[in-house]
Structures are given as structure tokens and as C-alpha cells.
N, C-alpha and C positions, 0 to 999 in steps of 0.2 A: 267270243268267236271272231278270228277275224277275217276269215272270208268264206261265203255260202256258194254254191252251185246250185241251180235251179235249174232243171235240162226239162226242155216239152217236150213230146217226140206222141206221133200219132203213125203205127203202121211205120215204122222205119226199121226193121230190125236190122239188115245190113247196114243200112248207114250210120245207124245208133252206136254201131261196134266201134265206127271208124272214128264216128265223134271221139266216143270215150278213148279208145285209144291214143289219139293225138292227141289231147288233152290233159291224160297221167303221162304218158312219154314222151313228150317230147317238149315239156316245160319241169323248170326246177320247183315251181310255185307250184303247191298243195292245198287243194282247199281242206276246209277242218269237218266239213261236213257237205253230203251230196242230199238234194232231193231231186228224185224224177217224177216229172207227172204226167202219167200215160193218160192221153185224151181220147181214151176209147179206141185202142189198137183190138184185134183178133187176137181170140186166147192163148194162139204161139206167139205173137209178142207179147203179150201180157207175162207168161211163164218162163218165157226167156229173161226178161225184166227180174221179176221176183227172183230165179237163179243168180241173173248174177248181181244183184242187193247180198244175199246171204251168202255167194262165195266173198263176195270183196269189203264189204262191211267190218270185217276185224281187224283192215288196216285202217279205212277213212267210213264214219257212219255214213251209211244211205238208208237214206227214207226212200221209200215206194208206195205213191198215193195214184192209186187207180180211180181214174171215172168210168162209168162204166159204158157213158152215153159220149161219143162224139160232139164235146160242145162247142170246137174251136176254138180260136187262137182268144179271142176277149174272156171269156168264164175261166179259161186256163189260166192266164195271166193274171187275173184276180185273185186265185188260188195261189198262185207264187207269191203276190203281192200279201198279201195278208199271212202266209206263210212264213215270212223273211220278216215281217213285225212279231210273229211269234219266235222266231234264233236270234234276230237283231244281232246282225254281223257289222261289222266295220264295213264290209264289201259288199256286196252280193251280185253275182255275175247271173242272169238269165240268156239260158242257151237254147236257140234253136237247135234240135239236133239233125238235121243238115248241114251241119258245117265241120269239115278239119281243119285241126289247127295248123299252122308253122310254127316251126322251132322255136322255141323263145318269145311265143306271142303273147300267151298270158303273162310272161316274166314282161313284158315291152310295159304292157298296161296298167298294171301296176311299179315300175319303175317310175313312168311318170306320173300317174296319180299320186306318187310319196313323194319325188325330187324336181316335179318340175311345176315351176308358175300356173301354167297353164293346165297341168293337172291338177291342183292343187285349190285352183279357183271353179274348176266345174265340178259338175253334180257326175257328169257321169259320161260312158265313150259310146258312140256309134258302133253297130255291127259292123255293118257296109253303109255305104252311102251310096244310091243308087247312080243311073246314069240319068233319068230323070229330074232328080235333082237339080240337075245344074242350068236345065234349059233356062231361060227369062224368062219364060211366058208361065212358067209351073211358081218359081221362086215370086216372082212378082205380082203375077195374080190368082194364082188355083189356092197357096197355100196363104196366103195372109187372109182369102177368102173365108176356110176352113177353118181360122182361128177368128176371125169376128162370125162367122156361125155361130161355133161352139163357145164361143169365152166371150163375145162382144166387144173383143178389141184385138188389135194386132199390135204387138209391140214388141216385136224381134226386130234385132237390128242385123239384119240382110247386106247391109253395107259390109261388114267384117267376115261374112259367113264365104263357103267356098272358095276359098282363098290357102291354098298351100304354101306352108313355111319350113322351114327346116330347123329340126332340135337335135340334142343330141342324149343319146341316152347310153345306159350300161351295155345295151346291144347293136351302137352303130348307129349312123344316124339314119331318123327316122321323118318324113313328112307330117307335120298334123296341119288340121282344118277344123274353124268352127262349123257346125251343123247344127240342125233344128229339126233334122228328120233321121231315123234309122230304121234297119227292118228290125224283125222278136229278138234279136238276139240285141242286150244293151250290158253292159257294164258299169254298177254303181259302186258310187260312195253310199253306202245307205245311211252312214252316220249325217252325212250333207242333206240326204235327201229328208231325211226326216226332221232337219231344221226347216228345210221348206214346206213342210207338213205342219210343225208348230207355230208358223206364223202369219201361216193361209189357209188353217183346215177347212176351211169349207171348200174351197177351191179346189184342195188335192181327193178330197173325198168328191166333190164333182166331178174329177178326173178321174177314177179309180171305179166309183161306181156306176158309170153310165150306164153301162152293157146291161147291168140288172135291174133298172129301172127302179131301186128302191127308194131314188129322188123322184121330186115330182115332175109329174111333166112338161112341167114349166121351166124347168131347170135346163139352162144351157147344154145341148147334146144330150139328151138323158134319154131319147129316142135311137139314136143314133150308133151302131155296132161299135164296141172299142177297137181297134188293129191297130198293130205297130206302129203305122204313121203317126195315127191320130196322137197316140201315146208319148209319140217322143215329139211333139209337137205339142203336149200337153203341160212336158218336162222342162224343154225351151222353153215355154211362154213363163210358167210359174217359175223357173229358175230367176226369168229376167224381173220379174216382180220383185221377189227376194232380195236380187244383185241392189234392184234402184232403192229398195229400204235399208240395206248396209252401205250405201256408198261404195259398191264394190263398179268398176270400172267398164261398162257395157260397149264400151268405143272399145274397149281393149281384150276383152271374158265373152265366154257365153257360154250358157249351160252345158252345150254336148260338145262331144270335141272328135275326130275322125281320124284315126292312124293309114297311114297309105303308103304305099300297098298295103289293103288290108291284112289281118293278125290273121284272117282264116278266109279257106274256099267255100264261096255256099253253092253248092252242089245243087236244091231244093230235091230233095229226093221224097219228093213226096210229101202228104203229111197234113200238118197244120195250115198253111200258106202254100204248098202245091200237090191242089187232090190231084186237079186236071192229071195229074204227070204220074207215070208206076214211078217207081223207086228205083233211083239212079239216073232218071232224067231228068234235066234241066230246062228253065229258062233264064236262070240270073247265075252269073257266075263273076267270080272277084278272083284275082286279089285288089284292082285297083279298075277305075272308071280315069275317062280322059275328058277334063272339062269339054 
């Protein structure tokens, strides 16, 4: 298989449409196989769901894995992750479903994950990269904090990170940036990623199982809820582990990488990451944040 779809969505029926929509239409790239996993929507999204799995299914399979209990974003996520070890794709894309796409955005992402250095040397691309991000005082001490917390050390190299450069791809040129943080929606190499799994598992299972507690308590973060930060700040850290036991180039690489203007709008209509909000309201919208 070479590339998976994994879409959350909690309560999103509207938005859900618009995801899926901009996502088969308005990219030439196909995934080979869809899984949704409804995190405890109300029985009209659940049924709306189940419909269109078995209308659209005869062209691309979709799986439809209901929970029935609103578990949020970490138990969901776990469920994808372990999910995509049982398809083991070449790719595996996890999708907020708050988000549309632009033209060409999945095609952008994988163009550079196959033709470019810099795709080639990461594990995997940023949803959005917030505007938070970029302050000092977050970069320099909130977030190296939250990694000697959780892992006992900080060893991102911050020097190279947020920092916009220009490549050029099949679709025009395009800005990328290293990053160490993303929101639920991320884009893997899973083939990468699961080299960094065989040569740190205890660490990526660290990372993967916090939320459930089925390490001990003593285990770094194993208290502590999973969310997307922590997650792609999980991915960074272990990536750059990996990078410095291959020799691969940390002054120059870093695990996540940031397309800008982002590939898609995140609307947050609701959901996993925003209950506070009915559906179709926002507070984080993209395509692009200004240092």
C-alpha cells in the first residue's frame, strides 16, 4: 500500500463533507485505502459516516471504526497509530477533519517527500504551524521545558527551525520550514517512521503509549494526556535521536518540515481540538502565520 488516510472527526458532519470533498477533488494523488475514526459523534453523524463508507468504498476501501465513547484526540490517535502498523503504508496521512484542502496540496506533499532533499531526509510534514510557535519565549523555554519533562532531555536543534526557504516543486514554488510542533493533522513517511521505531522502541512506545498508562508510572510523561503538540514534539525529539545514530545532518535536517502557505484551511469546526466552538466556528485559521 502506498499511501493510507486516517481522518478523526468527532461531531463534524458539515465539515467532514467539505474535508472529504477537497481531498478527492481537488488533488490528482489517491489514497489506496481510507480509515475514519468517529470519536463518539451523535447517531446522525455516525449514520451519515456508515453511508457514505458503503456508497464510496467500490472505488477506494474505507474502513469505519466507531468509538462509541468520546475519547479525544490521544486514545484516537493511538487507534490510528496502531491502525497504520496493521496496513503499513509507505505513507500514512492523519487528518483532522477540519480542514480543506487546496489545489494540489496533497499532490505539493508528496512531490517533496519523493523529489526533494529535504523531504526525503524527514520523517514526516506539519499540519499548520501555529502562530505561537514562533514567539521566543514559547521556542526557547515552554517547549524544550515539555521535552525535558517528558524524555529528560532537549535536543532539538531550534537554531535551524522556523526559518522559511524557498524550493521548487512540480506545483510552483513553494516556502518550507523545519518545525518540531504540529496540530492532529501530520503527514508521514511511515516507512521512516518505523525505522525510528526499530531502533528506539522503547522510546516510540513511550511516546505512543502515554495516554493509556500501560507504562509505569515512572515512565517519562506516562501521566500526562497525549495532544498533538506533545506528539509532534515526540516525533522531533526521536527523529533527531535517530538523525545523530545515522550520521544524517542535524545543522542541516529535522524531523518535521512545514509547507507555507499551508496545503489546507483549518477551519476547527468543532470536534476533537474544538468542543468550545459549534461547527463552522473558529479560532485558528491558516493558510499561513507571519513570523
Amino acid at each position: 500500500m502506498n499511501l493510507l488516510y486516517i481522518i478523526y472527526t468527532h461531531n463534524r458532519e458539515k465539515v467532514l463533507e467539505q474535508c472529504l470533498s477537497s481531498l478527492f477533488n481537488k488533488n490528482t494523488t489517491k489514497p489506496d485505502r481510507v480509515l475514519i475514526i468517529d470519536d463518539g459523534s451523535n447517531l446522525d453523524v455516525k449514520n451519515s459516516l456508515y453511508q457514505f463508507s458503503l456508497q464510496n468504498s467500490s472505488n477506494i476501501p474505507i474502513d469505519f471504526l466507531c468509538i462509541n465513547k468520546n475519547v479525544f484526540y490521544g486514545v484516537a490517535a493511538e487507534f490510528g497509530f496502531r491502525m497504520a502498523s496493521v496496513y503499513d503504508p509507505k505513507y500514512v496521512f492523519f487528518i483532522e477533519s477540519d480542514y480543506i484542502f487546496n489545489k494540489n496540496s496533497i499532490d505539493s506533499v508528496i512531490d517533496i517527500f519523493e523529489n526533494n532533499e529535504y523531504g526525503k531526509n524527514c520523517v514526516g510534514f506539519a499540519g499548520y504551524d501555529g502562530p505561537d510557535f514562533y514567539k521566543k519565549e514559547h521556542t526557547d523555554k515552554i517547549y524544550p521545558e515539555i521535552l525535558r519533562n517528558d524524555y529528560g532531555e532537549d535536543n532539538l536543534n531550534r537554531s535551524i527551525m522556523y526559518k522559511p526557504f524557498d524550493v521548487e516543486t512540480k506545483f510552483g514554488k513553494k516556502q518550507l520550514e523545519l518545525v518540531s510542533n504540529s496540530c492532529g493533522t501530520m503527514y508521514f513517511n511511515w516507512q521512516k517512521l518505523k525505522l525510528l521505531k526499530q531502533d528506539f522502541p522503547n522510546e516510540f512506545e513511550n511516546w505512543i503509549l502515554r495516554v493509556t498508562e500501560k507504562i509505569s508510572a515512572s515512565a517519562p510523561g506516562s501521566r500526562r494526556n497525549l495532544n498533538d503538540g506533545i506528539m509532534s514534539h515526540g516525533i522531533s525529539w526521536l527523529w533527531t535521536k535517530w538523525a545523530i545514530k545515522n550520521n544524517i545532518d542535524t545543522n542541516k535536517y529535522a524531523g518535521l518540515l512545514n509547507i507555507k502557505p499551508s496545503i489546507a484551511n483549518h477551519i476547527n469546526g468543532a470536534g476533537l481540538n474544538g468542543g468550545s466552538l459549534n461547527e463552522g466556528q473558529t479560532f485558528v485559521e491558516s493558510p499561513s502565520w507571519q513570523e
